[in-house]
C-alpha positions as CSV (number, residue, x, y, z in Angstrom):
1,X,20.3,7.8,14.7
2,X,16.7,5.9,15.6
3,X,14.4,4.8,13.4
4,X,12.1,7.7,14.4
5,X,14.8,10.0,13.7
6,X,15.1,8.6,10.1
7,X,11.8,8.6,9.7
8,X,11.3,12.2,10.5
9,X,14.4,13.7,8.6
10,X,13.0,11.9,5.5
11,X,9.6,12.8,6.0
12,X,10.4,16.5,6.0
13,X,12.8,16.4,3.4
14,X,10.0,14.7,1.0
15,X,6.9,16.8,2.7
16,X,5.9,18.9,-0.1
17,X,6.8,16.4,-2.8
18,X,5.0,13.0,-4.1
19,X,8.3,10.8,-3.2
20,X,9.3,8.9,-0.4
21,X,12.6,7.2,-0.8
22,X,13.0,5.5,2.4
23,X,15.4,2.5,0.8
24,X,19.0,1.5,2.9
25,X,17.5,3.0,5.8
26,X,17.8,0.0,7.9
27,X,14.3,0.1,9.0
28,X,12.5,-3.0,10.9
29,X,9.1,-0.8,10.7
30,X,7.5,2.4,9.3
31,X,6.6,5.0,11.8
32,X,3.2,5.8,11.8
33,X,3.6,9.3,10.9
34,X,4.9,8.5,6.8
35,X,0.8,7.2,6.2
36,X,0.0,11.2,7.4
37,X,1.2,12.2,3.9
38,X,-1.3,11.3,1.8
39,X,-0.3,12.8,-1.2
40,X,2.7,10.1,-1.8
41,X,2.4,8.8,-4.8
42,X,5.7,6.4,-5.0
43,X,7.2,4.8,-1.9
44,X,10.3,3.5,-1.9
45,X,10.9,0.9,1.2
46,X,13.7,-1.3,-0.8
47,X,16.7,-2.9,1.1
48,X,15.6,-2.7,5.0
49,X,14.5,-4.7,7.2
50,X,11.4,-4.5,7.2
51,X,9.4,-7.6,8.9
52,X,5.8,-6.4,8.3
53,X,3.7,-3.5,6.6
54,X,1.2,-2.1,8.7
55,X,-2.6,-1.1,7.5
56,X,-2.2,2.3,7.3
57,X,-0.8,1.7,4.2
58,X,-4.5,1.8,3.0
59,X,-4.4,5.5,4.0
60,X,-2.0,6.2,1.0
61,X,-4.6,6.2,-2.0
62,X,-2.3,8.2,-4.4
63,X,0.0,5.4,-4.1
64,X,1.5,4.9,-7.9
65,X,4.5,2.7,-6.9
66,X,5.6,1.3,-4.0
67,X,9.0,-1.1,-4.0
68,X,9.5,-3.9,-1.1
69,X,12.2,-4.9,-3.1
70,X,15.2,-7.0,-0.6
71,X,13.5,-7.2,2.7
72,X,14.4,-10.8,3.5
73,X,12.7,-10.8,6.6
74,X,9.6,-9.6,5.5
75,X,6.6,-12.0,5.3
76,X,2.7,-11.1,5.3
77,X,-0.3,-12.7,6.0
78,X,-3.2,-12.8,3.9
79,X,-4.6,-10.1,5.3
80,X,-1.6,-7.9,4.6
81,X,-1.7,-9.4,1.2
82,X,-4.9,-8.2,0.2
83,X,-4.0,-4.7,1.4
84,X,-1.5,-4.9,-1.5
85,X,-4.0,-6.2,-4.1
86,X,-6.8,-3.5,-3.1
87,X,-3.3,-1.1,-4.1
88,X,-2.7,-2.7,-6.9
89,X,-6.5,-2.7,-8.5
90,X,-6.3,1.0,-7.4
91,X,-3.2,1.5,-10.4
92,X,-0.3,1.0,-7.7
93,X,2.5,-0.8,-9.0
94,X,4.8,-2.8,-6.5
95,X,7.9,-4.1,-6.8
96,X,9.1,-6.7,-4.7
97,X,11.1,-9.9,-4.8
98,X,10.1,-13.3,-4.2
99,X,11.7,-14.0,-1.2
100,X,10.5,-10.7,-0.2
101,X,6.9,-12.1,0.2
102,X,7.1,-15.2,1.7
């Protein structure tokens, strides 16, 4: 199955609800499409392989939780970093593990 594919069969099974649970997935990125759903309120991105979160994530402003949680590979710029902290002063809690954020 692609990563579009997986992306697509759980966007539609969480479309009319606030959670995303994306986690074991074996994702390197998000497909564009999840930062649509605006009404998400807690993303779940935990154990993939996820290298980098894109800016859309700023789309998501119902975000309540978001976990990055055991994506060794991932590392963000500053940039990327404020993206997070703009979530976080907005009430979003994220999860995540130190070597997650290098």
């Amino acid at each position: 199955m692609s990563i579009n594919e997986i992306h697509n069969q759980k966007i539609l099974e969480f479309i009319h609800t606030n959670k995303c649970d994306l986690s074991n997935a074996n994702l390197s990125e998000l497909n564009a499409n999840l930062f649509n759903f605006k009404n998400i309120e807690e993303l779940i991105l935990s154990d993939n392989k996820l290298t980098t979160i894109s800016k859309e994530i700023k789309k998501l402003q119902k975000l309540k939780w978001l976990s990055l949680s055991d994506n060794p590979n991932l590392e963000l710029n500053a940039e990327q970093k404020s993206w997070l902290k703009t979530l976080q002063k907005n009430g979003c809690k994220i999860l995540y593990s130190e070597s997650s954020l290098k």
